[in-house]
C-alpha positions in Angstrom: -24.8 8.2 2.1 -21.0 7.8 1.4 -19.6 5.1 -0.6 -17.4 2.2 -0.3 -13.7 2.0 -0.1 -12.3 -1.7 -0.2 -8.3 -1.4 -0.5 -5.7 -4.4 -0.6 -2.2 -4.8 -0.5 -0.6 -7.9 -1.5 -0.4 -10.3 0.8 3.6 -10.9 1.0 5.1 -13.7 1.4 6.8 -14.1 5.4 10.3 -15.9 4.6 11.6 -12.8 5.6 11.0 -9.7 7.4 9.5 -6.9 5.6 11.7 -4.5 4.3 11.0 -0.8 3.1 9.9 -2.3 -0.5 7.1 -3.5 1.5 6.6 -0.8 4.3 6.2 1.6 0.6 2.8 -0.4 -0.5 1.7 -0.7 2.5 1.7 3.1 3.9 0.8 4.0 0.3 -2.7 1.7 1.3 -2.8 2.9 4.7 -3.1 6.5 3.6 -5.8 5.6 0.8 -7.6 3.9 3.9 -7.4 6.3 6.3 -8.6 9.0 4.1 -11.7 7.3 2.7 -12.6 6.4 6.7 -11.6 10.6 7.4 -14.4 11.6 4.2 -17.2 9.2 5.6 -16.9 6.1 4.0 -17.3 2.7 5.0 -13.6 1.4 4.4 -12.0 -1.9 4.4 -8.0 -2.1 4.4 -6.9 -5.9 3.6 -3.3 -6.7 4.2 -1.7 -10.0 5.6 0.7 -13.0 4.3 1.3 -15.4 1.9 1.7 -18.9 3.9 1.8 -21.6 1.7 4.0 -23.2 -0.8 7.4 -25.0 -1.8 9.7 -22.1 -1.0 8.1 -21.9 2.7 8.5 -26.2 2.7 11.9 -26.2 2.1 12.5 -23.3 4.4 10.9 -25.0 7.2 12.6 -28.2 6.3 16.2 -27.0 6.2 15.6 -25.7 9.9 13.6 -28.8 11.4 10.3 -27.1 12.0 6.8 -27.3 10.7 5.8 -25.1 7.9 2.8 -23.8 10.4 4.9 -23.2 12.9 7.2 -21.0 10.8 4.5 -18.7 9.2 3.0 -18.0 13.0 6.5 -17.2 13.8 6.6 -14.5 11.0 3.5 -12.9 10.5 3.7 -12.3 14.6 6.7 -10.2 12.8 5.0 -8.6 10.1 2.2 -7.5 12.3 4.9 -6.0 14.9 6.3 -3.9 12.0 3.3 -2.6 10.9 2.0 -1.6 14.2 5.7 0.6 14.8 4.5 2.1 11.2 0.6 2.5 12.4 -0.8 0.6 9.8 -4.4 1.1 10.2 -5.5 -2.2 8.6 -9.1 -3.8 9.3 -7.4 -7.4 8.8 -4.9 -9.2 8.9 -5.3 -12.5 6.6 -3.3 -15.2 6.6 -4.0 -17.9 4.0 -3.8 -20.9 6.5 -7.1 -19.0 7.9 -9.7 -21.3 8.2 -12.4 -19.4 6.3 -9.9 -18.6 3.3 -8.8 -22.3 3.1 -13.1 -22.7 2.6 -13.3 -20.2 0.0 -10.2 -21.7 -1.7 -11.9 -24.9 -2.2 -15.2 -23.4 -3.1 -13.5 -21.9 -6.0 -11.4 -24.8 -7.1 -15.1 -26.7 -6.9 -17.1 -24.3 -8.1 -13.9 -23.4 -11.5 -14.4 -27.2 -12.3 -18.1 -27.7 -12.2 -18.2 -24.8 -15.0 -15.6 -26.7 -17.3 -12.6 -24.1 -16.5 -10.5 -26.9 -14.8 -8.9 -30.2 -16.2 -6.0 -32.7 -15.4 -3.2 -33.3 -18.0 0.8 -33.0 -17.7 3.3 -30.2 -17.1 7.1 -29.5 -18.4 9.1 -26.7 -17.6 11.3 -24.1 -15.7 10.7 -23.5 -12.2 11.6 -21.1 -9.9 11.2 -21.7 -6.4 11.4 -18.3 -5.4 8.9 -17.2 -7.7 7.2 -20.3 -7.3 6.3 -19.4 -11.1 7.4 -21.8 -13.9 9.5 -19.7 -16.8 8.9 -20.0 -20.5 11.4 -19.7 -23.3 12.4 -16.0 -23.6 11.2 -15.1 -19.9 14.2 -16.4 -18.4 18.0 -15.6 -18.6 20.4 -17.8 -19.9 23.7 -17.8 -17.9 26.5 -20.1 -19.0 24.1 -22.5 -21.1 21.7 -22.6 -18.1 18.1 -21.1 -17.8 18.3 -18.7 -14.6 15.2 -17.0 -13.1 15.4 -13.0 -14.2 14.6 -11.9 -10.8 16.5 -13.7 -8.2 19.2 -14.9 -10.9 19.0 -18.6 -9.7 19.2 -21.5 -11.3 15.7 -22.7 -12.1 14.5 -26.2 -11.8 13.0 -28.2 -14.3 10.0 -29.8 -13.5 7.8 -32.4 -14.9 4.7 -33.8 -13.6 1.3 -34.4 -13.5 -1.1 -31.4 -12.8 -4.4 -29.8 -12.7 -4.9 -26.7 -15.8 -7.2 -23.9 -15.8 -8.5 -22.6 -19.1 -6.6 -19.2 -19.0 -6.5 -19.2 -22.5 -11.0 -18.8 -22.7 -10.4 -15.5 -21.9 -8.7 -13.4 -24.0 -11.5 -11.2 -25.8 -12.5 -10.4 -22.0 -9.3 -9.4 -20.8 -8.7 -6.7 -24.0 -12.4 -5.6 -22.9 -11.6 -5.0 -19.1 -7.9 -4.1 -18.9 -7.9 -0.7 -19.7 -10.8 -0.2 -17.5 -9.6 -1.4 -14.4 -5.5 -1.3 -14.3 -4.2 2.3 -13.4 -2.3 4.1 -14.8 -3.2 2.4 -17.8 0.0 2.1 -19.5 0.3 -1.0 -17.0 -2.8 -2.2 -19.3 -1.1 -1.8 -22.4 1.9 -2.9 -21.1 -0.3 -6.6 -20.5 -2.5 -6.5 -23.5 1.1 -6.1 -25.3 2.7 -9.1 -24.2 -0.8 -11.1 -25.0 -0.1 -10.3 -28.0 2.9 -11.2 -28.4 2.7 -14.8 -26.3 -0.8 -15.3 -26.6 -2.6 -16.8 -23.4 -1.6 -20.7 -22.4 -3.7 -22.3 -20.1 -2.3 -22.5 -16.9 -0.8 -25.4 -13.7 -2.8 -25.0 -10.5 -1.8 -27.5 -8.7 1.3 -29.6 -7.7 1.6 -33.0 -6.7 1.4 -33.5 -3.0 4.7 -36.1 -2.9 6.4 -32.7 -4.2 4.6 -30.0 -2.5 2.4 -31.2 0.2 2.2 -27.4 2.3 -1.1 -25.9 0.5 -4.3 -26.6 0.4 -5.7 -30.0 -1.0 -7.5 -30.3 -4.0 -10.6 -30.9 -3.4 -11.8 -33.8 -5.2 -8.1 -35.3 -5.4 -6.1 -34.6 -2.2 -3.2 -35.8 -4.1 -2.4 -32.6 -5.1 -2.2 -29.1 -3.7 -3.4 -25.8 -4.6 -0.8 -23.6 -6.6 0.3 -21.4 -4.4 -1.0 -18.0 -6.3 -4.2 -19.0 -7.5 -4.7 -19.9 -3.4 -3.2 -16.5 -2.5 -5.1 -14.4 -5.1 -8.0 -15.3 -3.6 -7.8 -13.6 -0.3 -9.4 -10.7 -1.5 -12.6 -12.4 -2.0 -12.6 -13.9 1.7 -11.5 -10.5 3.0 -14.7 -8.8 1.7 -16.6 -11.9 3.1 -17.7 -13.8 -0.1 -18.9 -16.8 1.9 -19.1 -15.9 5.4 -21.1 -11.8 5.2 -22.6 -11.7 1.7 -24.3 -8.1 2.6 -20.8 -6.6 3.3 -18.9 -8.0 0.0 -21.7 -7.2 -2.2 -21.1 -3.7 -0.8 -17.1 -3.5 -0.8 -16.4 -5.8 -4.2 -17.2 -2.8 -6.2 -15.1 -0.6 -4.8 -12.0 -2.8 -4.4 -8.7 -1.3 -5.0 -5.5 -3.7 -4.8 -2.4 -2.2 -4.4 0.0 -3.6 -6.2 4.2 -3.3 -7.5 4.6 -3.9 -11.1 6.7 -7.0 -10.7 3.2 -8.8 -9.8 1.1 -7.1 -12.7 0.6 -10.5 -14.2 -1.1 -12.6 -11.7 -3.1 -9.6 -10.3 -4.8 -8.5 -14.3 -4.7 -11.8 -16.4 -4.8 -14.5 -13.8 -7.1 -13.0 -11.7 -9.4 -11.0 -13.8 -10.1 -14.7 -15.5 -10.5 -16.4 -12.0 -12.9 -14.2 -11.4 -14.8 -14.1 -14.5 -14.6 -17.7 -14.0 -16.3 -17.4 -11.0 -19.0 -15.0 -12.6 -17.4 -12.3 -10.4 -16.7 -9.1 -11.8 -13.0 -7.5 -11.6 -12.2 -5.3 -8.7 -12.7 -1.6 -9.4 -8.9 -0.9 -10.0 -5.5 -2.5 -9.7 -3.3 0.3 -8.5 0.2 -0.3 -10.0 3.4 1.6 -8.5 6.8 1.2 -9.6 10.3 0.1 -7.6 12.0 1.6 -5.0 15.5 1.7 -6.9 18.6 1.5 -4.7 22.3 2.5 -6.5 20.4 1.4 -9.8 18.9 -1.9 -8.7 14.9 -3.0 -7.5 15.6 -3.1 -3.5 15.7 -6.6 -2.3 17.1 -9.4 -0.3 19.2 -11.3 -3.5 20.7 -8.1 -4.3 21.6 -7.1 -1.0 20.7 -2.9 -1.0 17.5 -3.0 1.2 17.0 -0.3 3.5 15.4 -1.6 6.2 12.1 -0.2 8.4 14.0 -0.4 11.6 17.0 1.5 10.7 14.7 4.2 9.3 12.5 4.4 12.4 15.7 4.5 15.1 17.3 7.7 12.1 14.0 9.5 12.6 12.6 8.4 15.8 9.4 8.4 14.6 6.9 6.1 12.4 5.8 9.6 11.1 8.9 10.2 9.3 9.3 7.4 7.9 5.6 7.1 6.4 5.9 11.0 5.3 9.3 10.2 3.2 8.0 7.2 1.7 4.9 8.8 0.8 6.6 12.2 -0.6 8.5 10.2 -3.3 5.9 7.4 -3.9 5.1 7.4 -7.8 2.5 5.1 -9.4 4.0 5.6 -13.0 8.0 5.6 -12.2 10.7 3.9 -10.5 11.9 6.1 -7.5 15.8 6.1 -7.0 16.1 6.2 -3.2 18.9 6.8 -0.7 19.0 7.9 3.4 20.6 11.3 1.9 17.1 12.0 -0.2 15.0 10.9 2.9 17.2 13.0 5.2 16.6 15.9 2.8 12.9 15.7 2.3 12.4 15.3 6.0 14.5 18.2 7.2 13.2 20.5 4.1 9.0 19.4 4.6 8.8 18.3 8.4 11.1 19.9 10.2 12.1 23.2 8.4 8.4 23.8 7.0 5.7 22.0 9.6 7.1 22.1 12.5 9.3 25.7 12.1 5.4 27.0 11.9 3.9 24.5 14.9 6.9 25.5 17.2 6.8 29.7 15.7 3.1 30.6 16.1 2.9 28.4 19.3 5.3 30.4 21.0 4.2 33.3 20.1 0.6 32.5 21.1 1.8 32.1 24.1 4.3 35.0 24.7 2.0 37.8 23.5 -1.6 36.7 24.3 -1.0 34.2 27.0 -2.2 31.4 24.6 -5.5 32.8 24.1 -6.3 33.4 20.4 -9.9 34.4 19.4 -11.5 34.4 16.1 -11.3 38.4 15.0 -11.2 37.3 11.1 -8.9 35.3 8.8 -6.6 37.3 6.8 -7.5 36.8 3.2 -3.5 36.8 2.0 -3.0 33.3 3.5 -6.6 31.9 3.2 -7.1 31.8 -0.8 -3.7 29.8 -0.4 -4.9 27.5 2.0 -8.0 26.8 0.3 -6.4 26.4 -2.9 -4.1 23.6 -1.0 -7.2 21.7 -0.1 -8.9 21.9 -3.3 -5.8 20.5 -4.8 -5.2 17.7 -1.8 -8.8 16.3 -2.6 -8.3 16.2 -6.1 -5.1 14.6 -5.8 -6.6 11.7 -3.0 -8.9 10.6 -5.6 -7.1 10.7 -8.0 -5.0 8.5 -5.3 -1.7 10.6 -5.6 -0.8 10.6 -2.4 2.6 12.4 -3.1 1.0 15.4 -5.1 -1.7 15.5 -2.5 1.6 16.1 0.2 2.8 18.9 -1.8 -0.2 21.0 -2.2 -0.1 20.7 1.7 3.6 21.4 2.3 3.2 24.9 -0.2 0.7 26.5 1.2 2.8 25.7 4.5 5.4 27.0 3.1 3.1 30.7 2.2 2.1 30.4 6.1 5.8 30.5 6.8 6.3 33.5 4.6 3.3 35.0 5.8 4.7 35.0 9.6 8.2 36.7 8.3 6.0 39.3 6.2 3.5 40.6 9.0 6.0 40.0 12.1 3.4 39.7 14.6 6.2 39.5 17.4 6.5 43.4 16.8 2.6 44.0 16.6 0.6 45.4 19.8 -2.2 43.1 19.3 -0.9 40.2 16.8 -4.7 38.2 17.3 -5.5 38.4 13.9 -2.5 37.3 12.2 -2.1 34.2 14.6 -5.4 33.3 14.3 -5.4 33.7 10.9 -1.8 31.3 11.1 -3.4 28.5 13.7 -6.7 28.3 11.1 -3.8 27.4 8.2 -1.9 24.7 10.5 -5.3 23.0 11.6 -6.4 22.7 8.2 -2.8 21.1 7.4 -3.0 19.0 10.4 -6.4 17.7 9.4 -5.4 17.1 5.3 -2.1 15.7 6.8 -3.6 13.2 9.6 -3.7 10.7 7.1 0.2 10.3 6.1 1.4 11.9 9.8 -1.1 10.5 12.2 0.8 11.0 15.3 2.2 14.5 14.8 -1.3 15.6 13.1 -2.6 15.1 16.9 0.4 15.7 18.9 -0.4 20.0 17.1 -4.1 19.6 17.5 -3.9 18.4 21.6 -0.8 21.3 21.7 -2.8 24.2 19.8 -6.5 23.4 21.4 -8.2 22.2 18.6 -10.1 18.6 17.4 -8.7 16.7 14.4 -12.0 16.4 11.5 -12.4 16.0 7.8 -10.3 19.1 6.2 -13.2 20.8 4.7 -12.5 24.2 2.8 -12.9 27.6 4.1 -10.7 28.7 7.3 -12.8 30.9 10.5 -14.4 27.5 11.9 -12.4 27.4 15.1 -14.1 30.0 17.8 -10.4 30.3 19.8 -7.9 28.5 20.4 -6.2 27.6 23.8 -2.5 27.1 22.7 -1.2 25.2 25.4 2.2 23.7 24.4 5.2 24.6 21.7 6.0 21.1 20.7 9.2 20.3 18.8 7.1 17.9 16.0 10.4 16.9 14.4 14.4 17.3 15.3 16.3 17.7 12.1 18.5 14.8 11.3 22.6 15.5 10.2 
């Protein structure tokens, strides 16, 4: 029987709309999910929003509304963008959810009861954005004052009573388990480095409730409220049903794989791996770590005012599938990608509408012209199979190894040999051409079906056009009888 496939993104937080920063994680998890589902196995995809905390209080407070009534406002939004991007997700969480606000205080309950939680006093930076207190040598000093590194505000110092937990009980199991479970594993190094360099402090969970009264209460002293990442972190136990459907996270924990951006890399290896350990729960299977989308030298995002946003890419390309295949062709899990519309417009007019659809609209036509759209099975020609199948080998072993990109590319070249393949035989001139556009509708079917995953619409759009069914791409062309070719769909218009 197939495995498991558990996949998360973060869950982001909804004082904005999402921008293409987020629309890059999120594909990137969509395609991971939708594959897995494709091969057979029972899959899970996890995404949703971060809904408490001081940055959303003040929000809500500086326009006259309840905090609730805010974060139903916006992740109405967030869902709405992800469904123009066809964002396959099994659920979206939200952290005011009733059965994560459960699991929340089990933790917090169960934490204490094993000695990993105590009360004392806190000094230090603060950034509200962040909602993360800054250290001497983590933040920048601008003018004599401390300013956060990322939004390049001034921080806010803050002193006051708080709850701890005992980070700092588990540094032998953190060297142990980061380089098993943080990919690429650089990212591991990268943490294990900086532990030893600052060692492990324990850390504030909680905030006073006259400061920060939007989060969940403590348990055993509702004067305070649950830190806002040590709340949010744990999502990804109530998504694969710790409390509520034992059976179903006892089969998904063990294959979970969070997404992440490098900026969060912290909370998601040392925080959480010692929550969980905490808990008795082992770490998730991986932490998948990808780097920035870079606009004119600079991390898109709000503060520094180069996002790209989703909707001005959907309305350039007209459809969600373009803008999930260029996001996907540049997506790098070790690098920072340097992005602008010109290298989107190029990869979209070079691999979907010069390479795909050239070939979808080409052996369509002909189809059609010279055999009436009727194309039997009279044997594969063995110049563009070994190609093909090559492709595929290469596109599976790139999925698990979960490079999506290189998995896009293997598809896209041996598209590209189809293309040369069409200009070297010429069927157009032949009598009977059967064999050659057979042999040419077997290599776009098995593109279609390896490509489904990043292009869902267009993937079926060729399959209803060219009279075959979308499946698992499985090696080896011939399996398709005939083919009733009964459209010559333009898949994508270039762009100028």
């Amino acid at each position: 029987m197939p495995g498991a496939f558990y996949v998360t993104t973060p869950i982001y937080y909804p004082n904005a709309p999402p921008h293409i920063g987020h629309a890059y994680t999120t594909v990137y998890a969509d395609v991971l999910a939708r594959y897995h589902r494709l091969m057979g196995h029972e899959t899970f995809y996890l995404t949703g929003t971060d809904e408490h905390g001081l940055k959303l209080q003040r929000a809500a407070e500086r326009a006259g509304r309840h905090p609730k009534e805010l974060v139903d406002e916006m992740a109405g939004v967030y869902k709405r963008y992800w469904a123009q991007l066809d964002i396959s997700y099994d659920r979206f969480i939200r952290t005011t959810d009733p059965d994560h606000e459960e699991l929340v205080k089990w933790a917090l309950e169960e934490m204490r009861r094993r000695g990993y939680i105590y009360k004392g006093r806190y000094s230090g930076w603060y950034c509200v954005d962040c909602e993360k207190f800054y250290s001497e040598g983590e933040y920048r000093v601008v003018e004599g004052r401390p300013y956060c590194p990322i939004h390049m505000k001034p921080l806010e110092w803050v002193e006051e009573e708080t709850y701890y937990f005992k980070l700092s009980s588990f540094e032998g199991s953190l060297r142990r388990i980061l380089p098993e479970r943080v990919y690429p594993e650089y990212y591991a190094r990268e943490i294990l480095g900086k532990i030893d360099k600052e060692g492990l402090r324990d850390v504030s969970i909680s905030r006073p409730r006259e400061r920060v009264w939007w989060g969940i209460p403590i348990p055993w002293d509702p004067g305070h409220t649950t830190y806002v990442w040590f709340d949010a972190l744990l999502n990804y136990l109530t998504g694969a049903g710790l409390l509520r459907d034992r059976g179903r996270f006892e089969r998904l924990w063990p294959a979970a794989h969070h997404v992440i951006g490098k900026d969060i890399l912290w909370f998601h290896t040392v925080i959480w791996f010692s929550m969980l350990e905490a808990l008795e729960i082992p770490p998730p299977r991986r932490v998948v770590v990808h780097g920035f989308l870079v606009n004119r030298g600079l991390k898109m995002g709000k503060s520094t005012g180069n996002v790209i946003m989703i909707e001005d890419l959907l309305g350039h390309y007209k459809t969600s599938d373009g803008v999930r295949y260029v996001l996907m062709r540049v997506f790098n899990l070790g690098k920072d990608v340097d992005v602008s519309l010109e290298l989107f417009d190029s990869i979209y007019n070079s691999d979907l509408a010069d390479n795909l659809g050239n070939l979808v609209r080409r052996v369509s036509t002909l189809a059609i012209r010279r055999l009436g759209g009727r194309v039997e099975n009279r044997g594969v020609d063995g110049r563009l199979e070994g190609a093909v199948e090559r492709a595929l080998e290469e596109y599976h072993s790139s999925m698990e190894r979960l490079d999506v990109s290189q998995a896009i590319q293997a598809i896209m070249a041996a598209l590209r040999e189809a293309n040369a393949y069409i200009n070297e035989t010429k069927p157009w001139e032949k009598s009977d051409p059967t064999e050659e556009l057979y042999t040419l509708l077997e290599a776009i079917r098995a593109s279609a079906n390896a490509l489904q995953v990043v292009i869902p619409r267009a993937a079926q759009r060729t399959a209803e056009a060219l009279g075959f069914k979308l499946a698992p791409p499985q090696p080896g062309l011939g399996g398709q009888e005939a083919y009733t070719v009964r459209d010559s769909p333009i898949l994508f218009r270039k762009v100028k």
